[in-house]
MARDRENTI-80060 format. One record per residue (C-alpha): z, x, y. Coordinates in steps of 0.1 Angstrom, whole numbers, plus 5000, padded with zeros to 4 digits. Example, Ala and Ser with C-alpha at 12.3 -4.5 7.8 and 13.67 -1.06 7.14 Angstrom:
BEGIN
507851234955;507151374989;
# end
This chain:
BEGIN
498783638186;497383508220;496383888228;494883958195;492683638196;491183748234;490584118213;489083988189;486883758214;485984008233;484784178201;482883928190;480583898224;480284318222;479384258183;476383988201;474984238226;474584488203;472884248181;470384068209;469984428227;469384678203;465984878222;467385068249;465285098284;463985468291;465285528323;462585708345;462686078356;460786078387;460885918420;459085558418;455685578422;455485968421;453386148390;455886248360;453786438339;451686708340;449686788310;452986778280;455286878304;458186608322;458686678359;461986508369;463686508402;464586658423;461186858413;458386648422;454086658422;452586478455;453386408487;457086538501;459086248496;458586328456;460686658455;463686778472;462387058487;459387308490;461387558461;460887208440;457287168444;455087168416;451287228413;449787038384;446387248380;443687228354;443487508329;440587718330;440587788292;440287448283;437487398257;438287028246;436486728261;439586608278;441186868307;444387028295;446387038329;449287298334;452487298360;453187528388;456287588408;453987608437;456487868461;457188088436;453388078415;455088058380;453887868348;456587588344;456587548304;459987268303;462387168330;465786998317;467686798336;470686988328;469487258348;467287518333;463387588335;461687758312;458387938327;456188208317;457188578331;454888878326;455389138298;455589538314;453389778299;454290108309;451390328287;448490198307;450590108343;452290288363;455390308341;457390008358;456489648372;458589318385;458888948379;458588678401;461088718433;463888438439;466088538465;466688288486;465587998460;467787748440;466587958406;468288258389;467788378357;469988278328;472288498320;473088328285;469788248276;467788558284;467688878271;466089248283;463889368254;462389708250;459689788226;459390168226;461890428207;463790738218;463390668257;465590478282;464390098293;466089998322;466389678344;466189728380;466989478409;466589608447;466089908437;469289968416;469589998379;471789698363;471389738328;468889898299;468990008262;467690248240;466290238204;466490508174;462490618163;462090528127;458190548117;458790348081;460690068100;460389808124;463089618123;464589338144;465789428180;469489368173;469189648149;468089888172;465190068157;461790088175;463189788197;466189758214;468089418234;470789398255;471889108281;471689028320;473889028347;474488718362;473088548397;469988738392;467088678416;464988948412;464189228384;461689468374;461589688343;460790068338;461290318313;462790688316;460790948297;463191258317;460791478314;459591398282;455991398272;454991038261;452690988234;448590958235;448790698218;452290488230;452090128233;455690098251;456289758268;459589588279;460189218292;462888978298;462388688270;464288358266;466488468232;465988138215;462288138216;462188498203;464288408173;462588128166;458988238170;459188608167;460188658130;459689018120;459089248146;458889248185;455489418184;453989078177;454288998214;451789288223;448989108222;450288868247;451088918285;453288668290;457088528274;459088258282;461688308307;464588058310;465788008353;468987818357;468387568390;470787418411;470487248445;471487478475;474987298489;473187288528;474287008555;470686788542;471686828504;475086718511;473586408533;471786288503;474286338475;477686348500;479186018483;478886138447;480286508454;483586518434;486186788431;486886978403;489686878393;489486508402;489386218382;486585978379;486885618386;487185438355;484485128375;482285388380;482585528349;481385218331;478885148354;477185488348;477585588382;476585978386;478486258401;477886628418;480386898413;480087228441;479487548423;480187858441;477788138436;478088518449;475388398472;475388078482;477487698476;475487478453;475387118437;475187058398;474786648391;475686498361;475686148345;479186048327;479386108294;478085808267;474985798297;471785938301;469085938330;468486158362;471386168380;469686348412;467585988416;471085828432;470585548406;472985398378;472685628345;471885428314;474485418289;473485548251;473585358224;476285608199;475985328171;472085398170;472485758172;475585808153;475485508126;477985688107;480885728126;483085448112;483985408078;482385208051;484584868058;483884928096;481084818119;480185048148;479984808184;479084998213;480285008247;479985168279;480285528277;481285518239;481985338210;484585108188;484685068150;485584698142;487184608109;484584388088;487384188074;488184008107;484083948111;484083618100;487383478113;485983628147;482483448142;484083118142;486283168169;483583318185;481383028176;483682788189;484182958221;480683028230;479482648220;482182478241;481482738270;477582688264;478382308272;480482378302;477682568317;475282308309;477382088327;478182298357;474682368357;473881998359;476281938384;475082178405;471082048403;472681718413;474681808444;471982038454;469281818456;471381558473;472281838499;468781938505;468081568508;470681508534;469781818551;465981758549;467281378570;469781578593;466381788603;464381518613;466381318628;467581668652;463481798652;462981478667;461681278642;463180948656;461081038689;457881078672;458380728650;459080588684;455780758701;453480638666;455280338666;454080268706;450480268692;449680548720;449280808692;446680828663;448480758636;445780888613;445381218624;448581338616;450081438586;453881488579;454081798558;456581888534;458282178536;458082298499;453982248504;454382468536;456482708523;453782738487;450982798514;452983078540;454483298508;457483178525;456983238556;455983608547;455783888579;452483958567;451383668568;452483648606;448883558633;450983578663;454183488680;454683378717;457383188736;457282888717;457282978682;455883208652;452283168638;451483228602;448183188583;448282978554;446282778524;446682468517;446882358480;443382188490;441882538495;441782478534;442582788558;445482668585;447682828611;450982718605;453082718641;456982788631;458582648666;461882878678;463382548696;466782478677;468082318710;468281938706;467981888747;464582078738;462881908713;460881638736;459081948745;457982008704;457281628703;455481618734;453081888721;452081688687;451781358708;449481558733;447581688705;446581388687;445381238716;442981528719;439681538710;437281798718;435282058704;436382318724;440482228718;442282348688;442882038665;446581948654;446581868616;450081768611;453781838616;457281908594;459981828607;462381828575;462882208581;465882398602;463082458627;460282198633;456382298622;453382228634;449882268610;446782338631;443182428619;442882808616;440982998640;439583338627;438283548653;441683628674;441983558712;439783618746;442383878755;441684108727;437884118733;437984138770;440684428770;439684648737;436384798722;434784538695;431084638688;430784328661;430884108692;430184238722;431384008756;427884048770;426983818801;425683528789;428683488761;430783528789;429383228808;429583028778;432783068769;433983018808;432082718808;433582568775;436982648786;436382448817;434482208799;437882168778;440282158810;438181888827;438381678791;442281688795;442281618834;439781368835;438281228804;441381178779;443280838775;446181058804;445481258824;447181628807;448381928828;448182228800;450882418825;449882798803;445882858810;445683248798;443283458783;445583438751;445183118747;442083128743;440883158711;437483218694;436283048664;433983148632;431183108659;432683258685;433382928703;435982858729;438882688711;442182628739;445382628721;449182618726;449982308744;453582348741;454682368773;451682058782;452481728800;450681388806;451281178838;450280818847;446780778858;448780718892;450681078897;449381378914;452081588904;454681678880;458281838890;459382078872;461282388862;458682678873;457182778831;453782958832;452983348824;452883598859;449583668868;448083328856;450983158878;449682918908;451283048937;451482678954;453182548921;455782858919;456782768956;456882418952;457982318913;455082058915;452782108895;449181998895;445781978884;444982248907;447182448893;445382478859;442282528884;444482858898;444982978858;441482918848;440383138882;442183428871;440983398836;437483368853;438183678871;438983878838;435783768825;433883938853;436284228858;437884348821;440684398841;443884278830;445983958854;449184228857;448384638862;451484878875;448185088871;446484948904;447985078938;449884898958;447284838986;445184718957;447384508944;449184488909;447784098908;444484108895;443883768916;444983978949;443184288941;439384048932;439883898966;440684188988;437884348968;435284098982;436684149015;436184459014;432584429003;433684608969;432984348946;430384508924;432484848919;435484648901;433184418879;432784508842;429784698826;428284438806;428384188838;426584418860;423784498839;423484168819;423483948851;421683878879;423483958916;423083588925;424483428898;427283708892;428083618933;427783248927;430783358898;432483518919;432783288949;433683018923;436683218910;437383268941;437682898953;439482888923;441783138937;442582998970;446182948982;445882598992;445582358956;443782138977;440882348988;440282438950;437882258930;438182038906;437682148869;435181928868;432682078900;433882378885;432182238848;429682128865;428682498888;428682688855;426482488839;424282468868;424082878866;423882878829;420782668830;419282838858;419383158839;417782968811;414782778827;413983058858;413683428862;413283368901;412983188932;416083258947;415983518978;419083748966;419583869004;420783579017;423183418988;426583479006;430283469000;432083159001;434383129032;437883089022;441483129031;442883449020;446283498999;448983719002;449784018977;451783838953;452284098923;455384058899;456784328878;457484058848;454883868822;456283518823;458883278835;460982998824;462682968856;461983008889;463283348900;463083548930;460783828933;461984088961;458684168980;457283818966;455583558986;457883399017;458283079019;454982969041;451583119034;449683309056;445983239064;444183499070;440183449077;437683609056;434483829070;431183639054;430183889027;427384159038;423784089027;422584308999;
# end
């Protein structure tokens, strides 16, 4: 009794899909996003219209042209198999294609003429679904293949009659061999003289077309050159086709899994042909679709095609693959139990369902704690708490609102990504653009350096600084939210082509004098002093007005008003690295001097700070190769285009020897970022106010120590390594000649 109740159960919920689902889905034919039709015509895979990826092969490919007979408003469009130049009329699944073949007239020809060639092509012609016809009496049609006779007829002349074909009068019909690629038809007169008048014509036909649409005679096809032809197709059994379909290949004899069988999972038997191995792909019986997609088959609803195969007291419930007829007698003893059952199972997943959206959200609630308490959230209460931090400038995000405005963190949505974390563009629910910083850091011992960034950043407050909005730290990893700057970095416009925004002279001045401008705010003018510890190029970013914005603070420290240095673990990128501070671990305010020289020097060169391109006298450092330059009196052949011809010699040298103080070995011979401020703006405003007065001849060099070659084969640094061929311990001074007058 127990088993007949689950039956009957089961029943019943079979009886309720058939009732909720009764339209079926269409599966689809062609690849996704590849054409399917062309004009009336179907064009399922493997055969394919478009680019290669919708057919299998070239042998598949088909033309979809217009026809040049069409006299409607609309264009009538027409199929091609594009390799072998044949009308396609229908191509089933199954494995035919029916296409238009030429008709051989032999009164007005030459007496014979061939069909389209297929050796070597997945195509034959159908032996069961073809048949040679002959139109012509007392003389011998034959079919021909490479150059050999393989089959003809011949018809009895009977003036009063023309009967059908199968009778054998005035028309005659007899079949093909099989695996036939190629065939041409003639006819043998031996030596008879043909009529004036004859209007003899042979062709191979598709037999169920000519029955159906020739009805009295085959002379009605003489006013037509063409007849459809029906080609049996099957995939060539080659190492790629076996690649693609290799998992559903069965044997002949084997069985099929019964889980496969209900999930409508297709399958490929190997057919052996007299000239080559190939695949035929099937979907299990009770399904339908394209099996040569590699996709589930859909299975076919036999109650809604077959509604009478159970009796009158019998419903029909389909499943899988077939069907089952269930006695109506039982319905409504099955509709309560089923009632029952269902209810009390509705109410348990109700339940479940509640229970789950309860223990969920307490989760996420405990693990939105556990994240800021280990993204340092306790440090920054501490820091606001201090009163050393704006409170009001920053805002604690939450993560769904972060999440809403990133599409989920989307890859697209991805700005750039860098040592410290992932940046994405987002939108607030406010409409305002933001760059949303996605930190890396999952090491608790490393999460002062996250916090240290937002505390650095909300003391900041500059124009030419890139202003924190607010942070998350309810997340795995902690977030920061800073305004969103659209014009990309420095880097990019100093190293690649952009004729929207050309780095002319004069914008170059700017910009180098509001990144200074910036660095002198964080060494001198802010409530602590703040070493930035990464001055590059790429950090550097340009806003909708092609400002000077500095960015990524997240490797930044502030020290008492009282300290010179900070000791640390060497961090900075090669290149931009103060020699002095990768020596010594102590890092100063020269050493942002050093960064800011090199990315003064790309400014006047376009050359990049690393270059395996430069030799090794030059220098792979950009910072060794500008200084040996100007010792070697070469400084105008290594600057960039738009310098030389947008700036006057004096005030490009007066650059120069700035970088180059900048540059020096000794941190304590460089100056500060405020003289350095201070220099540019005295150049930018003598461009402005004078075109003169200065005698070019005798502005010189600045007289400085030299530095050693100190190129590096790597871009950045977290340690403090050792270079082989890198700078020894002590630096050497070497004395510089006074530059030559020009």
């Amino acid at each position: 009794m127990q088993s007949q109740a689950v039956h009957m159960m089961i029943l019943f919920l079979l009886l309720l899909s058939i009732d909720i689902c009764t339209a079926q889905v269409v599966p689809g034919m062609a690849k996704y996003g590849c054409q399917e039709h062309c004009g009336d015509v179907l064009i399922p895979y493997p055969f394919g219209i478009g680019h290669t990826g919708c057919y299998l092969d070239d042998w598949f490919e088909i033309e979809c042209n217009q026809s040049s007979k069409t006299t409607s408003s609309a264009p009538d469009y027409k199929p091609f198999l594009k390799r072998a130049q044949l009308e396609v009329l229908n191509i089933s699944i199954g494995g035919t294609l029916q296409v238009n073949s030429p008709v051989t007239f032999f009164c007005n020809g030459n007496g014979s003429s061939e069909m389209a060639n297929l050796t070597g092509s997945p195509f034959v012609y159908s032996q069961d679904k073809n048949r040679f016809t002959a139109v012509s009496c007392g003389f011998l049609a034959v079919m021909e293949s490479a150059e050999f006779v393989v089959g003809g007829c011949r018809s009895v002349c009977d003036n009063q009659n023309s009967n059908s074909c199968d009778i054998g009068i005035n028309c005659c019909q007899t079949t093909i061999p099989p695996c036939l690629t190629m065939m041409g038809a003639s006819i043998l007169y031996q030596g008879e003289t043909r009529k004036a008048d004859c209007d003899d014509y042979a062709f191979l036909v598709d037999k169920d077309w000519f029955e159906s649409e020739i009805s009295s005679s085959a002379h009605e096809i003489k006013n037509g050159s063409k007849v459809p032809v029906v080609l049996q197709w099957n995939i060539i059994n080659s190492t790629s086709s076996f690649a693609l379909f290799g998992r559903y290949v069965r044997n002949k004899y084997s069985f099929i899994n019964v889980d496969d069988y209900e999930r409508g999972i297709p399958y490929c038997f190997s057919i052996k042909s007299l000239d080559a191995s190939k695949l035929s792909c099937s979907c299990p019986d009770g399904f339908e679709g394209n099996p040569y997609l590699l996709q589930t088959c859909q299975d076919i609803d036999e109650c809604m095609i077959r509604h009478t195969r159970c009796g009158a007291h019998s419903k029909c419930v389909n499943v899988p693959g077939y069907y089952v007829c269930v006695d109506k007698k039982n319905t409504r003893f099955i509709l309560v139990i089923g009632l029952g059952a269902g209810l009390g199972l509705l109410l348990l997943l109700i339940g479940a369902w509640l229970g789950y959206r309860f223990l969920k959200k307490r989760h996420t609630m405990k693990r939105r704690e556990m994240f800021f308490k280990r993204n340092g959230g306790l440090l920054l209460e501490k820091q606001l708490s201090s009163g050393e931090v704006n409170v009001e400038k920053i805002k604690l995000f939450k993560s769904k609102e972060l999440e809403k405005s990133t599409d989920n963190f989307n890859i697209d949505r991805i700005l750039g990504q860098g040592g410290q974390g992932t940046v994405y563009k987002g939108m607030l629910t406010d409409g305002r653009i933001v760059a949303v910083k996605k930190s890396k850091i999952v090491d608790e011992s490393q999460l002062s350096d996250f916090i240290n960034e937002v505390v650095i950043l909300s003391q900041i407050n500059h124009r030419n600084m890139v202003q924190l909005l607010g942070c998350c730290l309810e997340t795995e990893v902690p977030i920061l939210v800073y305004e969103f700057i659209p014009n990309g970095n420095l880097s990019q416009y100093i190293h690649e082509q952009n004729e929207e925004f050309p780095l002319t002279w004069e914008v170059r001045l700017r910009i180098a004098m509001e990144i200074a401008g910036a660095l002198s705010y964080l060494h001198a003018s802010a409530a602590f002093p703040i070493y930035h510890r990464d001055i590059k190029s790429t950090n550097i970013l340009l806003d909708a007005k092609y400002r000077a914005k500095v960015a990524d603070f997240g490797t930044s420290r502030s020290v008492a008003i009282d300290q010179t240095h900070l000791t640390t673990l060497v961090h900075g990128t090669f290149g931009y690295l103060d020699p002095e501070y990768f020596q010594s671990s102590q890092f100063t305010e020269k050493s942002d001097v050093y960064s800011f020289g090199v990315v003064l020097v790309e400014l006047l060169t376009g050359q990049k700070p690393i270059s395996f391109r430069r030799s090794q006298e030059e220098g792979k450092s950009l910072a060794t190769y500008f200084i040996t330059s100007m010792q070697l009196d070469r400084l105008f052949e290594i600057l960039d285009a738009e310098v030389v011809k947008g700036g006057s010699k004096a005030d490009i040298i007066l650059v120069a020897n700035l970088a180059r103080r900048c540059l020096n070995l000794s941190g304590r011979k460089r100056p500060t970022m405020r003289e350095v401020t201070a220099e540019l703006e005295g150049i930018q405003m003598s461009e402005k106010t004078s075109n003169g007065g200065q005698n070019y001849e005798e502005v010189e060099f600045v007289r400085t120590d030299s530095i050693e070659p100190w190129d590096v084969a790597s871009s950045s640094t977290g340690t403090r390594p050792s270079l082989d061929g890198g700078p020894s311990s002590s630096l050497h001074e070497i004395p510089l000649l006074p530059y030559k007058s020009w």
